[in-house]
C-alpha positions as CSV (number, residue, x, y, z in Angstrom):
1,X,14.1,73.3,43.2
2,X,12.4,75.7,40.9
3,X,15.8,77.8,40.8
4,X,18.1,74.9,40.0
5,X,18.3,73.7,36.5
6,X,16.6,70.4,35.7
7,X,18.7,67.8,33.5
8,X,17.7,64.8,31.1
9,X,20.7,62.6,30.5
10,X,20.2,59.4,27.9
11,X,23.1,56.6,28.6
12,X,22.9,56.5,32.0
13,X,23.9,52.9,32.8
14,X,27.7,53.2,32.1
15,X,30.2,55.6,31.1
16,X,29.6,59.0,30.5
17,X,26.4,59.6,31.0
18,X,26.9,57.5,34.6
19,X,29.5,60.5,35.6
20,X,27.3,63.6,34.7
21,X,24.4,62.1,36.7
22,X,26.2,61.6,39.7
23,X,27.9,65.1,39.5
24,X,24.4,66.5,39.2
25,X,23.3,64.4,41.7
26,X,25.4,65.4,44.4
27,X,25.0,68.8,43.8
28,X,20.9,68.4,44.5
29,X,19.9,68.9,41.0
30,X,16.5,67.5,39.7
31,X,17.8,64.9,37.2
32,X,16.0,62.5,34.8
33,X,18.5,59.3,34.1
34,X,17.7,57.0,31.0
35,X,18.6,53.8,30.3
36,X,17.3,50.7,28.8
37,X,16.8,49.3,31.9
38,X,16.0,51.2,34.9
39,X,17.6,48.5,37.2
40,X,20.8,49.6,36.6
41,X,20.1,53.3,37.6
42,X,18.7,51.9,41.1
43,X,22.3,52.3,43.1
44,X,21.9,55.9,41.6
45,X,18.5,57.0,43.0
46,X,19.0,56.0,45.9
47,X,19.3,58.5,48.6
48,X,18.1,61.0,45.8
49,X,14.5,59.9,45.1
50,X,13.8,63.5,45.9
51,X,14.8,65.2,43.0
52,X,16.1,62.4,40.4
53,X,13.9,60.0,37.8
54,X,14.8,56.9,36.5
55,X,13.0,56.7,33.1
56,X,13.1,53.4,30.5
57,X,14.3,54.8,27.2
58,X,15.2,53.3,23.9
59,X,16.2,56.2,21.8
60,X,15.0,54.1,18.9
61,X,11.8,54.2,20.0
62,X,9.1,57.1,19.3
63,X,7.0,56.0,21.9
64,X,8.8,55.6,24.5
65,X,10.7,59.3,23.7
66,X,7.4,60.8,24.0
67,X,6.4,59.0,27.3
68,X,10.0,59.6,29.0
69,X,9.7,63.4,28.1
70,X,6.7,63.9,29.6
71,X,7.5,61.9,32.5
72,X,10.4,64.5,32.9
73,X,7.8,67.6,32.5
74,X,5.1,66.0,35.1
75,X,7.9,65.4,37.7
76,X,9.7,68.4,37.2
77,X,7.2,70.9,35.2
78,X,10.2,71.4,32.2
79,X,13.7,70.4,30.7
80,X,16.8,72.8,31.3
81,X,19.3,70.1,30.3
82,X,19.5,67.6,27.8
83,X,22.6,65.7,27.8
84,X,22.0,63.3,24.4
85,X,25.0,60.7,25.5
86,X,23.2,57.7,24.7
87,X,25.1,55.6,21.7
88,X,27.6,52.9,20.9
89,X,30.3,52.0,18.7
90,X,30.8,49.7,15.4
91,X,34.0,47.9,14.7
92,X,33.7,47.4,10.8
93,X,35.8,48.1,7.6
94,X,33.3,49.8,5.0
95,X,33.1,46.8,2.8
96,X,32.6,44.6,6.0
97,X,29.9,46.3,7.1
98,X,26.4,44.4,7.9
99,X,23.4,46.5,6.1
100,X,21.3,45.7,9.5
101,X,23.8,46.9,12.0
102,X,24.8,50.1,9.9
103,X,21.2,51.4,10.1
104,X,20.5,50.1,14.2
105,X,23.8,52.5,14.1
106,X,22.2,55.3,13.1
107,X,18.6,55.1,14.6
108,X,21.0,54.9,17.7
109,X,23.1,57.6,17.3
110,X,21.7,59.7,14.7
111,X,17.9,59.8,14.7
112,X,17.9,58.6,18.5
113,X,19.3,61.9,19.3
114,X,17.2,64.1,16.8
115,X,14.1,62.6,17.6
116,X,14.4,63.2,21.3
117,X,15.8,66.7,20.7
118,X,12.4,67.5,18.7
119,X,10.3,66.1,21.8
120,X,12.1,68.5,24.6
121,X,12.6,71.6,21.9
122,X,9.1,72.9,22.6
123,X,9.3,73.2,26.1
124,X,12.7,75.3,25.5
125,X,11.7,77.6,22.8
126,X,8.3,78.5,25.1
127,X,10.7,79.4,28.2
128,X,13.3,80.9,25.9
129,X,15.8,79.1,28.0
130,X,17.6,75.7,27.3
131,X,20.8,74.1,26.9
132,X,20.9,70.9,24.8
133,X,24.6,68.8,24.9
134,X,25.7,66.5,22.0
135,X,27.8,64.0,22.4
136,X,30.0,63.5,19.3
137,X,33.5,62.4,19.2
138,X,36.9,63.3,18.1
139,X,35.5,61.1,15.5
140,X,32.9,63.3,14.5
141,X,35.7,65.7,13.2
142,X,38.4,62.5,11.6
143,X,37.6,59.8,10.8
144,X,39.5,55.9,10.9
145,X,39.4,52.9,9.3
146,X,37.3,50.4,11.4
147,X,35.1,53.2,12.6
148,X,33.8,54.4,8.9
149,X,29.8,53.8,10.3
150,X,30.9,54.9,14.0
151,X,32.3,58.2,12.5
152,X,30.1,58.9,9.9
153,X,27.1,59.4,12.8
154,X,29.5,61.7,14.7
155,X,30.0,63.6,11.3
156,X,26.0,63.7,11.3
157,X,25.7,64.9,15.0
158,X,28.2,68.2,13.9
159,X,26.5,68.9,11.4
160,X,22.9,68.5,12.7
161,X,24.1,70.3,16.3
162,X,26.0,73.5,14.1
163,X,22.9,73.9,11.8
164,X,20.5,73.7,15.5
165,X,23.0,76.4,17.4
166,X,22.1,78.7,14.8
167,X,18.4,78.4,14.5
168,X,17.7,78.3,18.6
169,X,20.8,81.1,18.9
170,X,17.8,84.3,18.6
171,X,15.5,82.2,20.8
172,X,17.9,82.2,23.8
173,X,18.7,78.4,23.5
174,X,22.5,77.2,23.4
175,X,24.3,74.1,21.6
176,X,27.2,72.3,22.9
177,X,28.8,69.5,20.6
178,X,31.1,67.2,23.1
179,X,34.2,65.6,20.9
180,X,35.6,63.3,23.4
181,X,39.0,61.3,22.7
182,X,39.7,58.1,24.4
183,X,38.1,57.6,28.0
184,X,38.5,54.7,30.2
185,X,34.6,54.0,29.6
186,X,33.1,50.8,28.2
187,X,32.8,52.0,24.5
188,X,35.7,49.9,23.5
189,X,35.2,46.9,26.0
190,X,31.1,45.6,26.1
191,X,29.2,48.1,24.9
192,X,31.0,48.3,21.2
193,X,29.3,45.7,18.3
194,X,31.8,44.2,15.8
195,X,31.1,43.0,12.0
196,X,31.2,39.2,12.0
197,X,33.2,39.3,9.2
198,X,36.7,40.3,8.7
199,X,38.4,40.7,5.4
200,X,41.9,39.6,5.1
201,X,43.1,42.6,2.9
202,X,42.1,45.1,5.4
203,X,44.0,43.4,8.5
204,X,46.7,46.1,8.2
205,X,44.2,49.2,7.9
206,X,40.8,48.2,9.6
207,X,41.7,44.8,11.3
208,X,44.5,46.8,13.4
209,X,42.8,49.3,14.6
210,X,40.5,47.3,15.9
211,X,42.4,45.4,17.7
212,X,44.3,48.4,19.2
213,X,41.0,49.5,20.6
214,X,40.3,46.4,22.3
215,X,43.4,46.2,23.9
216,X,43.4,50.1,25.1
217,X,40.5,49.5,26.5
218,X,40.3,50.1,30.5
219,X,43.8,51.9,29.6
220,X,43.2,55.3,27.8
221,X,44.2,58.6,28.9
222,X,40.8,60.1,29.7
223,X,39.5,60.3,32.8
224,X,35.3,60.2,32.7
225,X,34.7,61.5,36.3
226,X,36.8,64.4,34.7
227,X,34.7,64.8,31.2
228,X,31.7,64.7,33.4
229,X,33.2,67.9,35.2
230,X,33.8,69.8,32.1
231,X,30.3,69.4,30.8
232,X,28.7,70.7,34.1
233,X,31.3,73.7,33.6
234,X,29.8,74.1,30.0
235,X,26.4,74.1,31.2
236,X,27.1,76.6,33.7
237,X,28.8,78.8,31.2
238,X,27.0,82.3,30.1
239,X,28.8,81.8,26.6
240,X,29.4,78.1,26.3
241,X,31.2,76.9,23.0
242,X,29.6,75.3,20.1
243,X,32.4,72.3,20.5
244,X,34.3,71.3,23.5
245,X,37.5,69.1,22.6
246,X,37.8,66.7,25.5
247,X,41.4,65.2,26.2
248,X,44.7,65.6,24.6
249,X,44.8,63.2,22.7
250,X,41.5,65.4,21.0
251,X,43.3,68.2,21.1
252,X,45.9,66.8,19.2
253,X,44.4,65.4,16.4
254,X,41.7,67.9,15.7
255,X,44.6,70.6,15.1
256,X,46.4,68.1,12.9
257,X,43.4,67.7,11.2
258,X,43.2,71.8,10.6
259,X,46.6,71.6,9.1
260,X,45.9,68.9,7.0
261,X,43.1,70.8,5.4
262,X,45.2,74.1,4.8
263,X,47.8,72.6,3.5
264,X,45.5,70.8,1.5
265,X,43.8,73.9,0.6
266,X,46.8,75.8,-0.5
267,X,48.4,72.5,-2.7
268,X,45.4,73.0,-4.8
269,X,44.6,76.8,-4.7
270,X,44.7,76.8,-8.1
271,X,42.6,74.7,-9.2
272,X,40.0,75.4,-6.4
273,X,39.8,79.2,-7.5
274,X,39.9,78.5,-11.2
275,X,36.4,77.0,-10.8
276,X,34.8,80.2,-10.7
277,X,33.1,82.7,-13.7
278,X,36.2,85.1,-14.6
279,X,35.6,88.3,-11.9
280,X,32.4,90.2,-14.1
281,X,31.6,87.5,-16.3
């Protein structure tokens, strides 16, 4: 066991964070699995109790980040892996949005995720060895009307998981942000929250994507069991990459996105260089 990597994956109930633990599992892997409720990791330890941990975690809570990490570091003596999957969506145009549910967003999402990256850090820098994954979302690069809140904690994972890669880079340590499409997971179905109010004036914009998602739901392109592949191929990897676009429909968009921006860029050259000193000045 001491030559095989040890992983800590958050979200391990459903979706993607189900996938990557059972990958890891079968390959005899010490894993630790979070969820809210252990109950529903049960039908994965078993067979496994050997090398895998079911740990309670709410990423929202300090405490009980602490407690799970060193839970992990007791059972397995340190952390190789850290797969940070754990989070939800929220359905709500900008003006629609509840004050209470845009900041459980965020502890969920955002700080969840940096405050359990702090707590396993240590052990990492000390070995010089460590791989931490991010989940993001193609959403973390565009972003939609509905998913204004959604997005704009994706944006925050970038830009929190580009600024880490470079710090932990000289220390040996490697960053991978994950910027998944649409999967045929429950993010759209159960697990996503939705404003209780819906303004009339955004039905067009914000009211129809929403319902769009809904109705994909259980019908999108992306195959999990596959995403949970990819990221044990990334993990693997000697030079891994700082993102790692995950379905076509990714794909797509994020280099639409980069030819928005240069065309963008070059409408308005101009201008954007004409806000400097004259050259000397």
């Amino acid at each position: 066991m001491t030559d095989t990597p040890v992983w800590f994956i958050t979200g391990c109930s459903t979706g993607f964070g189900r996938e990557i633990a059972k990958l890891v599992l079968a390959k005899g892997w010490p894993v630790v699995m979070t969820a809210r409720r252990t109950e529903t990791l049960a039908e994965l330890v078993e067979g496994h109790e050997e090398h895998a941990l079911a740990v309670s975690l709410d990423v929202t809570d300090a405490a009980q980040i602490a407690a799970a990490v060193e839970q992990a570091e007791a059972r397995f003596g340190r952390i190789d892996v850290l797969v940070n999957n754990a989070g939800y969506g929220y359905f709500s145009a900008i003006e629609e949005g509840e004050d209470a549910e845009i900041r459980r967003q965020f502890e969920t999402n955002v700080f969840g995720l940096n405050a359990l990256t702090q707590k396993v850090l240590p052990g990492m820098r000390a070995r010089r060895k460590g791989h931490i994954i991010n989940f993001s979302s193609i959403g973390g690069l565009i972003s939609y009307p509905a998913l204004g809140y959604y997005c704009a904690t994706k944006f925050a994972v970038e830009a929190l998981s580009e600024a880490l890669a470079q710090e932990v880079a000289p220390l040996g340590l490697k960053v991978t942000i994950i910027e998944p499409g649409g999967f045929r997971t429950d993010w759209a179905g159960r697990s996503v929250i939705e404003s209780q109010t819906r303004i009339d004036d955004y039905e067009a914009t914000s009211g129809a994507l929403r319902d769009g998602l809904r109705a994909a739901s259980g019908h999108q392109d992306g195959d999990p069991q596959k995403l949970a592949e990819a990221v044990l191929m990334v993990a693997a990897a000697e030079n891994p990459p700082l993102r790692l676009l995950l379905s076509k429909q990714a794909y797509d968009r994020a280099l639409e996105r980069v030819e928005e921006m240069r065309k963008s860029a070059e409408a308005w050259k101009e201008v954007t260089l004409g806000a400097d000193f004259p050259p000397g000045a």
